[in-house]
Each structure stands twice: as C-alpha cells, then as structure tokens.
VOGU-3710 file (C-alpha; in Angstrom, 3 decimals, decimal comma):
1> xxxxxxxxxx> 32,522/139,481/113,002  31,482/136,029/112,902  34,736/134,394/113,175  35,446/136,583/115,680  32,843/135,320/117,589  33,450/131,617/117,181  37,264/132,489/117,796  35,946/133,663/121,183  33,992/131,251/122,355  36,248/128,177/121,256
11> xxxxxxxxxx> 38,464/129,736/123,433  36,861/129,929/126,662  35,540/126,735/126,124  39,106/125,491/126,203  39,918/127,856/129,138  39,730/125,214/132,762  41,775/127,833/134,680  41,286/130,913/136,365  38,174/130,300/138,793  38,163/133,885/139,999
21> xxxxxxxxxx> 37,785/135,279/136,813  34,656/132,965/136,804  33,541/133,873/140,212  33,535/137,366/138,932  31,810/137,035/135,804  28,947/135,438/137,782  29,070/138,538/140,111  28,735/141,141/136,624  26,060/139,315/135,423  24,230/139,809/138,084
31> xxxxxxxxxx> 24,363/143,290/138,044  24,309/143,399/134,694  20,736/141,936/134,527  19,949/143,713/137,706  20,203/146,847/136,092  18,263/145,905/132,755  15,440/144,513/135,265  15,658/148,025/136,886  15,292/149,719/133,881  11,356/148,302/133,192
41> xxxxxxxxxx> 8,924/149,924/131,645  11,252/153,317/130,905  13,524/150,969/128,984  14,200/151,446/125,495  15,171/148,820/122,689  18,829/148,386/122,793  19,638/149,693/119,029  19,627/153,796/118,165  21,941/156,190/116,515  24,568/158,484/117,963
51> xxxxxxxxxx> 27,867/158,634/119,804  28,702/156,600/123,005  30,913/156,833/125,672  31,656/154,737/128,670  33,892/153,087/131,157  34,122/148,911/131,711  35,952/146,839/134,294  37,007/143,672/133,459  37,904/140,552/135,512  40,941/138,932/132,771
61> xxxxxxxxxx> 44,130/137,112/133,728  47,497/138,086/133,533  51,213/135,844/133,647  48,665/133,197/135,453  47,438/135,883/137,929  44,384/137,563/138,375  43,915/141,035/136,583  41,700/144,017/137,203  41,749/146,175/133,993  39,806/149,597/133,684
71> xxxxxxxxxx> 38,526/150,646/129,865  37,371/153,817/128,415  35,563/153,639/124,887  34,041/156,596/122,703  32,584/156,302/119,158  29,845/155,978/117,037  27,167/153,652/116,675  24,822/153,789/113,691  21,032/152,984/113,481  22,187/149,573/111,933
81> xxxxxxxxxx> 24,038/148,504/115,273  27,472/148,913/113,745  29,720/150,359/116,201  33,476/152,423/115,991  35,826/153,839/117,793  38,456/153,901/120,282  39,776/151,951/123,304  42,591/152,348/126,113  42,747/149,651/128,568  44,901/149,949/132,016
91> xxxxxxxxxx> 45,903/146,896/134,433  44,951/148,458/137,936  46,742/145,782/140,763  49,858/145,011/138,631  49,807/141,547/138,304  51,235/138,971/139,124  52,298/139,022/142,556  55,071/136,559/143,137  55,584/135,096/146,915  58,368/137,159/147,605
101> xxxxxxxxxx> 57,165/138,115/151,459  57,857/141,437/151,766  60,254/142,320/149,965  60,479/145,852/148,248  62,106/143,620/144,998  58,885/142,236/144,770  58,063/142,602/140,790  54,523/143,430/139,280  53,367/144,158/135,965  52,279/147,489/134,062
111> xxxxxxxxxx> 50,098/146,941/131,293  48,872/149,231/129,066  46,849/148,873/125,324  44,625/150,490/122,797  43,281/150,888/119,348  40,247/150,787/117,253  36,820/149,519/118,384  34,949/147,642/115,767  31,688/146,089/117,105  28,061/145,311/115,794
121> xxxxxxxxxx> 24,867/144,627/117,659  21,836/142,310/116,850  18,666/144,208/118,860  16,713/141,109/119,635  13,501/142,564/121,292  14,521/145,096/123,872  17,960/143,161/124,588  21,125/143,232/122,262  23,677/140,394/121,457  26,470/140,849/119,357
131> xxxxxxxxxx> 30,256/140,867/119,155  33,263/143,554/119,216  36,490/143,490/118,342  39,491/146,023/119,410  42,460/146,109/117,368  45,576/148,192/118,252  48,811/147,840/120,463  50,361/147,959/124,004  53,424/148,233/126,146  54,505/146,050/129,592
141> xxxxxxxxxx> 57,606/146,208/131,878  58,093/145,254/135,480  58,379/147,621/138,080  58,918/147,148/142,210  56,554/147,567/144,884  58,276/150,689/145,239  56,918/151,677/141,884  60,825/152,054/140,462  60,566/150,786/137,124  62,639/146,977/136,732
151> xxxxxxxxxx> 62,552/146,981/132,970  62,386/148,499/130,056  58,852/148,421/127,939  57,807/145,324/125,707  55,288/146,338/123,031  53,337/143,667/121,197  50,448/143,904/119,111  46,626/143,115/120,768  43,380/141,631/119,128  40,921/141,280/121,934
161> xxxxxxxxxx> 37,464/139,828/120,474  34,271/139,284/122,978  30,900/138,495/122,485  28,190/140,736/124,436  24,809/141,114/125,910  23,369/144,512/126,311  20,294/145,030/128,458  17,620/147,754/127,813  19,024/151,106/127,715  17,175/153,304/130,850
171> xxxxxxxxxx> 16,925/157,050/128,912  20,490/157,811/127,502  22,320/155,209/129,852  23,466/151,939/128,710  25,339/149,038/130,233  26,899/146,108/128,699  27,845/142,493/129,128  30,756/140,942/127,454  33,183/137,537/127,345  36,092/137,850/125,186
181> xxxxxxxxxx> 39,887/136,415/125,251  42,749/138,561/124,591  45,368/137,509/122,348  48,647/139,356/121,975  51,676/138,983/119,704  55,406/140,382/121,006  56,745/143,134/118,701  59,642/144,539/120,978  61,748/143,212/123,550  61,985/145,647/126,034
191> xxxxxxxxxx> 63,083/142,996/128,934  59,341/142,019/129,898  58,159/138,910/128,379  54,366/140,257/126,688  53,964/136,859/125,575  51,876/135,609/128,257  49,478/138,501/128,699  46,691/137,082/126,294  43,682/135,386/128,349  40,213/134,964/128,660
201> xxxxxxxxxx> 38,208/138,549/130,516  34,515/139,156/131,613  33,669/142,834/131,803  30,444/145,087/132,910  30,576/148,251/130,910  28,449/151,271/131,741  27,941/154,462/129,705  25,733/156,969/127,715  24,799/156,444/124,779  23,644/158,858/121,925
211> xxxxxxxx> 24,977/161,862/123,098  24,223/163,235/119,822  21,739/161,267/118,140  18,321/160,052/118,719  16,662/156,588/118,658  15,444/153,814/116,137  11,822/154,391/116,033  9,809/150,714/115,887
//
C-alpha cells in the first residue's frame, strides 16, 4: 500500500494538464468537507467493522479529453481499516469528442473496467486517510453519435491506485475523498487504441457503511 501511494502522488505531481479535472476536484472537496462539517456532533470515528456499499463519480481524463466515470463498490471492511471487494467503473459522456461539427461519424469512446478492491484506512481522530488500490480489467471501442458501434473491443489490463480522505461517518452513511491515476496496459487489439486511457481522476464517493456490522468502540 505504500508504494502505491507514493506511485500516486509522483504522478499527479508530474500531471500539468487537464485543468478541469482540477476545477472539479476543488468543487468535490468542497462537498466532501461540507458534508463531514454537517455531520457534527452525530459523527462517528471513521474506522468500524462490516460491509460497505456505495456509488463515486469521478472527474479523470480520457484520449486528452475530459471524462465523467460512475463507480459502484461493495465489500468488507474490518475493524483494522483493511478494506475488499469489488469495483465496476463506466465512462458516462464518451470521450473524446473530436471537432467533427455535426456529423453523425463523429466517434466517442466506451469504456468499461473492474476488479478487486484492495484498500486500508488510517482513522486519525474522527477523519480517515489512507490508500486503495483496484486491480482487474476493461474493454474500449469507438462507437458514433448514433450509438452504432465503429470498432471492435480493446481489452487491457487496469491498476488504478488513489490516496483518500474520509470524513466522519453521520450514522451508517459514509462519504469519501480520493486522488488516484489510472494506469492501463493493452492486452487485445480490438481496433481501439486502450493505450491512452490511463490518467490522473478525483472522485467523491458516497455510501453506507456496515450494513452488517457494528462500530470500533474507543
């Protein structure tokens, strides 16, 4: 987990492109601590046991475009802050959109990926930091503006590591800060280039947690 964290934020630090993405992760923390603040006194510290599930939208970039990708997660977490489980992750505007004027040719991308979740988080008070790390695979092709599929699908292979901040959890509701950068490696030619689809992403996540189990007494 460690390297995986450094990994990340060498990364972004790199990273000088992509200024909405930025403008948007400004906008998610915001709400982000907005709803931690809103939590108060009702807040609990942001470690228990039990199993978790939630939705996140993330701010990434895609082929040099900007991306709007919606995640689901479920899993476990234990009473040491170790997290697992599993991730599917859908690009929602099909990027990138090429000046083509209106043309019905004009080409946009369909990305999917999933895998396993591995994660771990460091209760520091009532806040959390820590890092995750999802593992799996994904496909991309090309398809019109008339939504008739241009290509056959690429898969490649998808490590997407992110460090993350996690506000007080209000009763059995939890939300979740996180900066990661997606890296991908090609694995099948299906006539869409996967190669650049890695990039740096800022998400707000929002869930339940411990459906099943019950909190870390202190």
């Amino acid at each position: 987990m460690p390297i995986a964290c450094w990994t990340v934020a060498a990364s972004l630090t790199r990273e000088k492109r992509a200024p909405v993405v930025t403008r948007v992760a400004a906008t998610l923390s915001v709400i982000g601590l907005i709803v931690g603040h809103v939590s108060g006194a009702r807040a609990e510290p942001a470690t228990g046991e039990g199993a978790f599930a939630s939705a996140e939208v993330q701010a990434t970039r895609v082929n040099e475009g900007f991306g709007a990708v919606l995640g689901l997660h479920a899993g476990w977490e234990t009473r040491a802050g170790y997290r697992l489980g599993g991730s599917f992750y859908d690009l929602l505007n099909g990027t990138p959109l090429p000046e083509q004027g209106s043309s019905p040719r004009t080409l946009r991308t369909k990305m999917h990926y999933g895998g396993a979740l591995l994660g771990k988080n460091f209760p520091i008070g009532p806040v959390g930091l820590g890092c995750d790390v999802l593992l799996g695979v994904g496909d991309v092709s090309s398809y019109t503006g008339a939504k008739n599929q241009d290509s056959g699908a690429s898969l490649y292979l998808v490590a997407y590591p992110a460090l993350t901040f996690r506000p007080p959890d209000l009763r059995h509701f939890r939300t979740q800060l996180a900066a990661g950068y997606r890296f991908t490696i090609p694995v099948r030619d299906g006539g869409t280039d996967s190669a650049p689809l890695g990039g740096p992403a800022v998400s707000l996540t929002i869930g339940v947690a411990r459906l099943w189990g019950r909190s870390s007494s202190r």
